[in-house]
TILUM-932439 format. One record per atom (N, C-alpha, C): residue in one letter; atom name; y, z, x. Coordinates in pm, whole numbers. Example, Ala and Ser with C-alpha at 12.3 -4.5 7.8 and 13.67 -1.06 7.14 Angstrom:
residues 2
   residu   atome       c2       c3       c1
        a       N     -569      780     1319
        a      CA     -450      780     1230
        a       C     -330      780     1320
        s       N     -225      708     1285
        s      CA     -106      714     1367
        s       C        3      787     1290
//
This chain:
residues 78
   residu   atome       c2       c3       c1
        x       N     -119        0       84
        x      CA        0        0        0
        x       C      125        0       88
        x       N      237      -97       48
        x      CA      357      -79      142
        x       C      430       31       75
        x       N      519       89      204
        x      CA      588      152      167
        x       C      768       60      164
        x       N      835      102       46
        x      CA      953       32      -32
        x       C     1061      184      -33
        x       N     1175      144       31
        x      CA     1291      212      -20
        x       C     1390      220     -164
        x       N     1379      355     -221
        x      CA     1462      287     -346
        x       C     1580      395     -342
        x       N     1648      346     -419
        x      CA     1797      459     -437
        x       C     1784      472     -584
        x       N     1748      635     -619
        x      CA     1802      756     -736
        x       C     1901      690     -813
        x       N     1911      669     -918
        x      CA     2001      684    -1024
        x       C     2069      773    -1033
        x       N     1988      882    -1072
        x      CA     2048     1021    -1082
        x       C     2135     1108     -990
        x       N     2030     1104     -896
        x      CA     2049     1189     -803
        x       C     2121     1146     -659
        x       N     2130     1032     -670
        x      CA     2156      908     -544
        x       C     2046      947     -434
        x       N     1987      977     -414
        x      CA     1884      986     -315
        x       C     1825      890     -265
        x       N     1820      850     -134
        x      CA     1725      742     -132
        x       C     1616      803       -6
        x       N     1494      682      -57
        x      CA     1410      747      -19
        x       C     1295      655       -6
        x       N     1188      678       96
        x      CA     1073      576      111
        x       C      927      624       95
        x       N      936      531      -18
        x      CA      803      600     -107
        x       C      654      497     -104
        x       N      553      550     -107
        x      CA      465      451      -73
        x       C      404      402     -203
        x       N      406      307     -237
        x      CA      360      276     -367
        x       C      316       97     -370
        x       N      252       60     -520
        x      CA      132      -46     -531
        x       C      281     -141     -553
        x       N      304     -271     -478
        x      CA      382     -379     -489
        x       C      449     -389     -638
        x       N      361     -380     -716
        x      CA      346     -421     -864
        x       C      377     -314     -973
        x       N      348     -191     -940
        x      CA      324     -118     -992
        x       C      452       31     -964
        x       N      547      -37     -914
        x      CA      645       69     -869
        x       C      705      133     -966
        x       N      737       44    -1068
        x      CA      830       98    -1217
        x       C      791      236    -1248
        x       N      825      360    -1267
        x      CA      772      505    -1330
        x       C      768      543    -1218
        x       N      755      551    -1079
        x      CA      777      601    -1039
        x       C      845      753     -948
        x       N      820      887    -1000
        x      CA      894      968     -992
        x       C      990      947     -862
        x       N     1127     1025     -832
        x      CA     1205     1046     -736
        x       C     1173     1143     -642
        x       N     1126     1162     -547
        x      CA     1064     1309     -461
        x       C     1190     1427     -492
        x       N     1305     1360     -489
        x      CA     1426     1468     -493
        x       C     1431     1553     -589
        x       N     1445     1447     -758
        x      CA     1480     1508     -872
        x       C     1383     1477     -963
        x       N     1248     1420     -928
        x      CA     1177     1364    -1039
        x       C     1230     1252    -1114
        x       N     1359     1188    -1173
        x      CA     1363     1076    -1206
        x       C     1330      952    -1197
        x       N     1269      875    -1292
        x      CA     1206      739    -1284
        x       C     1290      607    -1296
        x       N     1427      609    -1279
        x      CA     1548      566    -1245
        x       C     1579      537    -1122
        x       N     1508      453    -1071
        x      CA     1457      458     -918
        x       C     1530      281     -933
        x       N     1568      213     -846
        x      CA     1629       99     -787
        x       C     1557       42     -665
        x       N     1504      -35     -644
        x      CA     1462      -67     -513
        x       C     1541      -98     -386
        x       N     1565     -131     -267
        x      CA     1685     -136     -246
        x       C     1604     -211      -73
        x       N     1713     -280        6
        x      CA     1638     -385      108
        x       C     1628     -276      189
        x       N     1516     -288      215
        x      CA     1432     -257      360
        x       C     1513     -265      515
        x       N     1559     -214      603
        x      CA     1620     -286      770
        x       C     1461     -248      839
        x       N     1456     -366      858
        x      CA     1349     -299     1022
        x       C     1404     -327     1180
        x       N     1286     -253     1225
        x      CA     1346     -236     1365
        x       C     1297     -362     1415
        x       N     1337     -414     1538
        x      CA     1232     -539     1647
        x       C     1263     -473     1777
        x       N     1165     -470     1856
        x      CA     1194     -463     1982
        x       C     1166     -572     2091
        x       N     1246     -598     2176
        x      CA     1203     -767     2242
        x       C     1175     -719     2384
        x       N     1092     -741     2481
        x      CA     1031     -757     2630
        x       C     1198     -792     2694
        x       N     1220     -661     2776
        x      CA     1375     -642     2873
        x       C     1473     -563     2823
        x       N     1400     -533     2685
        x      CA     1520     -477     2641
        x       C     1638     -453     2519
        x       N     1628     -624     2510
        x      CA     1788     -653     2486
        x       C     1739     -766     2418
        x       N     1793     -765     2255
        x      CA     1804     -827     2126
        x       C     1895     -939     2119
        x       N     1917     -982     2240
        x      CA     1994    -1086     2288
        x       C     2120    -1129     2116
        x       N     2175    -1008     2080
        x      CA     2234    -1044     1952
        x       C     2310     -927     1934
        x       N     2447     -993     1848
        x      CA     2509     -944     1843
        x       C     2492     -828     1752
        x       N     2378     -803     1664
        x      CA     2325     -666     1607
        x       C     2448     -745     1464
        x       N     2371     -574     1376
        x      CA     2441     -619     1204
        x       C     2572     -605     1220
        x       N     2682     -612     1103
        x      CA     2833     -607     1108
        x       C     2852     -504      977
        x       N     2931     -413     1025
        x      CA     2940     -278      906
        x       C     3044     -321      859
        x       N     3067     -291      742
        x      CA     3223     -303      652
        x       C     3268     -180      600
        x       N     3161      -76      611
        x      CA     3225      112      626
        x       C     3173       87      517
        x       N     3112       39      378
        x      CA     3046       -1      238
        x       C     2942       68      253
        x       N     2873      203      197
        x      CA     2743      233      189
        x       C     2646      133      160
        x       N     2542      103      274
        x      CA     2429       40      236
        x       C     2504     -141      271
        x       N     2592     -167      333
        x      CA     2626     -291      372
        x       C     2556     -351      510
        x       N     2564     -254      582
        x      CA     2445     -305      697
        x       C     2337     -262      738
        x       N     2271     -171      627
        x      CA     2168     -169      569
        x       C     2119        3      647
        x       N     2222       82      716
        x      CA     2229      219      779
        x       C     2302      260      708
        x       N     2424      226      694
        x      CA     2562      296      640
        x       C     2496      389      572
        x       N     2563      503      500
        x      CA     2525      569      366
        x       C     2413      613      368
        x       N     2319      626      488
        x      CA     2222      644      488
        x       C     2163      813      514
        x       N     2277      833      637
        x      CA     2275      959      672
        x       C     2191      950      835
        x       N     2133      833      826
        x      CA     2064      800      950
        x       C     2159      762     1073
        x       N     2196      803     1158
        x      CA     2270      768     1316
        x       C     2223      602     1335
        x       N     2314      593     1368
        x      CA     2318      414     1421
        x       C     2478      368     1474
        x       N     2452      281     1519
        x      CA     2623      252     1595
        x       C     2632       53     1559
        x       N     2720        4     1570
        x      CA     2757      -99     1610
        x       C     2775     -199     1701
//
């Protein structure tokens, strides 16, 4: 089963929950129990041989959830 990030209705929480592709809808919230759950995009990591992502990395606009850390509460830089 993959695990999918969704963001709380209620509670705004977000959170990565492991659940069936298909079958996510009802879902409780770990935070508040609500089934008001949103799915929301995934960031993954890559790591490349030297080092260096030869790239200029994402572009923040200070927008929770715009470069896919913001709002997250998770540390990350630019």
């Amino acid at each position: 089963m993959p695990i999918y990030e969704f963001h709380c209705d209620d509670c705004g929480q977000e959170n990565e929950i492991l659940v069936r592709s298909r079958q996510w809808e009802g879902t409780p919230c770990p935070a508040c129990g609500s089934t008001r759950l949103t799915k929301i995009l995934s960031t993954f990591a890559a790591s490349v041989a030297g080092g260096s992502s030869g790239g200029a990395g994402p572009t923040c606009s200070g927008v929770p959830r715009s470069c896919g850390m913001c709002g997250t509460g998770k540390p990350h830089s630019h």
